[in-house]
KOLKE-949819 format. One line per 8 residues: their letters; for each residue x, y, z of N, C-alpha, C. Coordinates in pm, 1 decimal, m for minus. Example, Ala and Ser with C-alpha at 12.3 -4.5 7.8 and 13.67 -1.06 7.14 Angstrom:
2
AS = 1319.0/m569.0/780.0/1230.0/m450.0/780.0/1320.0/m330.0/780.0 ~ 1285.0/m225.0/708.0/1367.0/m106.0/714.0/1290.0/3.0/787.0
# end
This chain:
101
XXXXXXXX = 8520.2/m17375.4/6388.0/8378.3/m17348.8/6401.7/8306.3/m17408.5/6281.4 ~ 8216.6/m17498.1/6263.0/8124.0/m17565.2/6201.3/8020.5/m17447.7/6147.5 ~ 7967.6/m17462.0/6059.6/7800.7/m17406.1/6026.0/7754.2/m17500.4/5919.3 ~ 7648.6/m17489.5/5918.5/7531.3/m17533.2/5880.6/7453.7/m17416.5/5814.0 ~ 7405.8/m17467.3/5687.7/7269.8/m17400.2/5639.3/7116.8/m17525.6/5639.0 ~ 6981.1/m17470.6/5673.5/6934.0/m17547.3/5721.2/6778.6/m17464.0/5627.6 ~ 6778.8/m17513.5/5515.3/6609.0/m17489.5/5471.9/6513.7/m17539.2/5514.1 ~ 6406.6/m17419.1/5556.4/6256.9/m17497.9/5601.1/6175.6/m17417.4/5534.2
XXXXXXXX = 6078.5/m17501.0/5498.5/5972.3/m17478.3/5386.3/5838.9/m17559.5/5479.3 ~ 5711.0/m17513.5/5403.2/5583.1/m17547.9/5429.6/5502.4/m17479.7/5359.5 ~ 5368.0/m17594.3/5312.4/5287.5/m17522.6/5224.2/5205.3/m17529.8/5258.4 ~ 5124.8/m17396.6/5229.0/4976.1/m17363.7/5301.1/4873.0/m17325.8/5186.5 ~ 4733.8/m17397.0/5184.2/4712.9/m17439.6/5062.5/4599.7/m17344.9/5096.7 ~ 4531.4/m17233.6/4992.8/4435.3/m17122.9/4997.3/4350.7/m17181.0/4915.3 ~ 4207.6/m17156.1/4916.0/4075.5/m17094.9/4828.2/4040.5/m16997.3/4867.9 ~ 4017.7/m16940.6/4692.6/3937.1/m16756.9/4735.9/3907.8/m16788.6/4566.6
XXXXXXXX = 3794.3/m16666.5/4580.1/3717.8/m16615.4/4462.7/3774.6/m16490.8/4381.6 ~ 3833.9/m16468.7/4304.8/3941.0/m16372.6/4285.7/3813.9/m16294.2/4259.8 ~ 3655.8/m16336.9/4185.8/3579.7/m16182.7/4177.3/3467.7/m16212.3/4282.7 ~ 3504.2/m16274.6/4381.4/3395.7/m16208.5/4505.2/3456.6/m16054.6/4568.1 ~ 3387.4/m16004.9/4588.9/3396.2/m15884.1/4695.1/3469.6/m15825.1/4762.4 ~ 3506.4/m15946.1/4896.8/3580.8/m15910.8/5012.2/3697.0/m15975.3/4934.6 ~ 3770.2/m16092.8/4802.0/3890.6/m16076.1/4744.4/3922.1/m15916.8/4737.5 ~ 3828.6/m15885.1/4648.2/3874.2/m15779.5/4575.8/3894.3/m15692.5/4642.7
XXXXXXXX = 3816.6/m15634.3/4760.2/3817.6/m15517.8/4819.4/3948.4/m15533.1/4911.7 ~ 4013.4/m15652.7/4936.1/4119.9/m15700.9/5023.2/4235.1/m15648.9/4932.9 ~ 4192.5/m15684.3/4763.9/4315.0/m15680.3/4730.4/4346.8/m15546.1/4676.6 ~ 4243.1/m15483.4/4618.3/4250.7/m15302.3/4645.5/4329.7/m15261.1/4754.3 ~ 4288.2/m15302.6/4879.8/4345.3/m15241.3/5007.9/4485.5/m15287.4/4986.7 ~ 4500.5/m15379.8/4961.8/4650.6/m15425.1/4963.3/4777.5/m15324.1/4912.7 ~ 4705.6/m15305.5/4771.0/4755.2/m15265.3/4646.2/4746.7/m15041.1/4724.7 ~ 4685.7/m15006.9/4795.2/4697.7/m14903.3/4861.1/4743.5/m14876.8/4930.4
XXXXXXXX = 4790.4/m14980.8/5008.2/4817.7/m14979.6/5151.8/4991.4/m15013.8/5132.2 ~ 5015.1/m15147.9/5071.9/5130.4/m15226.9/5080.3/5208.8/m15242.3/4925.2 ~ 5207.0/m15223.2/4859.0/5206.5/m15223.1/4698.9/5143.2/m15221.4/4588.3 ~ 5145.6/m15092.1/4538.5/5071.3/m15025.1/4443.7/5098.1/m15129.5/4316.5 ~ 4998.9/m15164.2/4246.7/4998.3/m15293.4/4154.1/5025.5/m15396.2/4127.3 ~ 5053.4/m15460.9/4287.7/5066.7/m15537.1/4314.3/4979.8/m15642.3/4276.7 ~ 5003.1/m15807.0/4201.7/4942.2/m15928.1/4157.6/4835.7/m15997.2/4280.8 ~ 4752.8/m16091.2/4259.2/4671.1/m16144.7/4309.9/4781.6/m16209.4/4431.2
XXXXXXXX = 4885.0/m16303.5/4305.8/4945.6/m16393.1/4399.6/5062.1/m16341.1/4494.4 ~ 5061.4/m16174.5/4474.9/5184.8/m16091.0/4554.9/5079.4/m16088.9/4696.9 ~ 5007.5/m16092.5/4694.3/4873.3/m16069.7/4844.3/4864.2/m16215.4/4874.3 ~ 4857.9/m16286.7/4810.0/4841.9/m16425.2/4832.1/4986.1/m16489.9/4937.7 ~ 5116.6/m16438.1/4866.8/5232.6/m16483.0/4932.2/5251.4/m16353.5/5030.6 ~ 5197.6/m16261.5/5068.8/5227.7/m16209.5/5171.5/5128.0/m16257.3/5283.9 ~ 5015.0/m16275.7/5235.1/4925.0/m16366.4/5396.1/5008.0/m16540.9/5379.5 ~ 5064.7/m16575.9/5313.9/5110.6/m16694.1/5329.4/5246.9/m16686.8/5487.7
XXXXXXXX = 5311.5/m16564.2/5396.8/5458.0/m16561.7/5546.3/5352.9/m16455.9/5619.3 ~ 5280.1/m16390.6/5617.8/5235.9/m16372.8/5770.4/5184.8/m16445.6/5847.1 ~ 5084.3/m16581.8/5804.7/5038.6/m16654.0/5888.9/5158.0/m16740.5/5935.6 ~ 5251.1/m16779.1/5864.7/5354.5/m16847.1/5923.4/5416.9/m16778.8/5999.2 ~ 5453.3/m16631.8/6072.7/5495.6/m16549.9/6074.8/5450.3/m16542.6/6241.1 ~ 5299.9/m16509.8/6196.8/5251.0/m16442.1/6371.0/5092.2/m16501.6/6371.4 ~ 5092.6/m16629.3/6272.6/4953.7/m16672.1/6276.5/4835.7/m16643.5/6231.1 ~ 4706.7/m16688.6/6279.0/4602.3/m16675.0/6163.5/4510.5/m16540.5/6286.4
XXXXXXXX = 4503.5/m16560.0/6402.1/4469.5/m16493.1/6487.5/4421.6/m16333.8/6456.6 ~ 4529.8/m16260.4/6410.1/4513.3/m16130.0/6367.5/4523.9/m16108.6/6251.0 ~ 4478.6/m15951.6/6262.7/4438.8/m15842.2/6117.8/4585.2/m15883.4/6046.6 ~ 4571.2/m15936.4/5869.7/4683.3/m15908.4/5850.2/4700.8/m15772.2/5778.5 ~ 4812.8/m15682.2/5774.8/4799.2/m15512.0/5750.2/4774.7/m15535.5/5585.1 ~ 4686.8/m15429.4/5565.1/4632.5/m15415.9/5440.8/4537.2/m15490.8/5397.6 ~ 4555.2/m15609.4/5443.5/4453.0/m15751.8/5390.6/4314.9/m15751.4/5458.4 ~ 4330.2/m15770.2/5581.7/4243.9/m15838.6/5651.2/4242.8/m15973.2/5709.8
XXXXXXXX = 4129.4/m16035.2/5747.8/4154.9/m16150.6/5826.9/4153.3/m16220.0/5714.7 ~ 4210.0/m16384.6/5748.8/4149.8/m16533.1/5665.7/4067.0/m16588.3/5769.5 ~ 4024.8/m16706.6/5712.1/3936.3/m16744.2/5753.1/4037.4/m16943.2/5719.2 ~ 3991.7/m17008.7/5838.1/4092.9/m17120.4/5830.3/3967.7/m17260.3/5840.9 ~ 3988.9/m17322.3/5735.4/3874.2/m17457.3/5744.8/3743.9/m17421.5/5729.3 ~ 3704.6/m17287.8/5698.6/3567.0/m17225.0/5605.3/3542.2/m17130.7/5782.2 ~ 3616.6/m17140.1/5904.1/3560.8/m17070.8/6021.3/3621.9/m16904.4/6004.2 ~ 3579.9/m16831.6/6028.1/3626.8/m16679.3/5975.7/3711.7/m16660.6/6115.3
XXXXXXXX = 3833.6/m16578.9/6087.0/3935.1/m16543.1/6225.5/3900.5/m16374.1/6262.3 ~ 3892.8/m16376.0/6385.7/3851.9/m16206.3/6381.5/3740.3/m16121.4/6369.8 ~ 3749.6/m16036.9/6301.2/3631.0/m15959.7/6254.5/3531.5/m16000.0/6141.2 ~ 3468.3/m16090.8/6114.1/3424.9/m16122.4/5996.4/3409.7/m15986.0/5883.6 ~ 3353.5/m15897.5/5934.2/3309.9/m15746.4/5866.1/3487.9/m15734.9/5765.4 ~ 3608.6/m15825.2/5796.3/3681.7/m15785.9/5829.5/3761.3/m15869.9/5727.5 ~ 3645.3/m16006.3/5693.5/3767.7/m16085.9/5621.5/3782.0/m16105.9/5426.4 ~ 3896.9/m16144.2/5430.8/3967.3/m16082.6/5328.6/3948.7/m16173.9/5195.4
XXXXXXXX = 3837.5/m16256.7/5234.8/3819.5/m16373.6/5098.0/3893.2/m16501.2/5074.3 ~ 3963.8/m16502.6/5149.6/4041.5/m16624.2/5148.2/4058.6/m16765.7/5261.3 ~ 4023.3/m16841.4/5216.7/4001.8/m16967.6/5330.2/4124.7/m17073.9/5323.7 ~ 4219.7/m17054.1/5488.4/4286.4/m17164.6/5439.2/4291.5/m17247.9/5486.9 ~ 4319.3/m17391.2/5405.5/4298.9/m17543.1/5387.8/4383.6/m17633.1/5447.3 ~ 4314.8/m17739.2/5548.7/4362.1/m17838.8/5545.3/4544.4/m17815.4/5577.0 ~ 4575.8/m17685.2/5584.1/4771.5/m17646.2/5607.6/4793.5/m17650.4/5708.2 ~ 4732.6/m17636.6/5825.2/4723.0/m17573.6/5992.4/4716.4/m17725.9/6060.8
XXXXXXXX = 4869.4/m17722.3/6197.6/4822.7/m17774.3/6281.6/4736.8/m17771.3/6368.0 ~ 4721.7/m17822.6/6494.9/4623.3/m17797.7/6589.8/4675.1/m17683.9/6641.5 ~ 4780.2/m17599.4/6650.8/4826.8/m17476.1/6705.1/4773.9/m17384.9/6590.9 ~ 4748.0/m17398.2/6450.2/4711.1/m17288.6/6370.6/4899.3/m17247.2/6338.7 ~ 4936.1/m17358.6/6292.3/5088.0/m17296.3/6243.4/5087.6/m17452.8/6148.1 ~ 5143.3/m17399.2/6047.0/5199.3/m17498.3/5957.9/5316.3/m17597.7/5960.8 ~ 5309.3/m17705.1/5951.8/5386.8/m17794.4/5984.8/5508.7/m17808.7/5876.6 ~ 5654.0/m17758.8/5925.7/5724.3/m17744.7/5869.0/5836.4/m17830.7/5804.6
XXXXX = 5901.8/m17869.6/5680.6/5983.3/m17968.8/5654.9/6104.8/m17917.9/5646.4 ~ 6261.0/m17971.9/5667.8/6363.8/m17909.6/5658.3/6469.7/m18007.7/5604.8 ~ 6549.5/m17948.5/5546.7/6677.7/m18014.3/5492.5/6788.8/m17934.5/5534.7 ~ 6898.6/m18017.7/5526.7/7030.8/m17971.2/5514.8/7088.8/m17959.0/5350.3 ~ 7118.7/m17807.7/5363.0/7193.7/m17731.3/5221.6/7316.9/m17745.0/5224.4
# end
């Protein structure tokens, strides 16, 4: 029997205002909801594998929505300060690269 290990990676490139508002109030919620003192960039890499995950479409838990190419996803009332860039195919999934380990 053969195996293979097979890494895939993709990068999804964010802007946000760490002292606008809906950052902050996103990242409060975060830090209540999902990990108590938790870093900017610990909220940052958890909407990173959720959008890779189950997409930009829905609430992500604790966060809120993003917003993809400056268009808000969802609830605007709703979104979480962060816009992401230029990462998204035309499906709204990131285009992935892979190697053999």
């Amino acid at each position: 029997m053969k195996q293979i290990d097979v890494e895939v990676s993709a990068t999804i490139s964010m802007k946000y205002d760490p002292e606008s508002k809906e950052f902050k109030a996103a990242l409060e919620s975060y830090r209540d909801a999902i990990e108590d003192g938790a870093s900017e960039e610990d909220m940052l890499r958890q909407i990173a594998w959720y959008i890779t995950a189950f997409g930009t479409e829905n609430m992500i838990e604790g966060i809120g929505y993003v917003s993809v190419d400056g268009e808000k996803k969802g609830d605007p009332e709703n979104w979480c300060g962060v816009d992401i860039e230029n990462s998204l195919n035309i499906n709204d999934t990131p285009d992935f690269s892979t190697a053999i380990i």
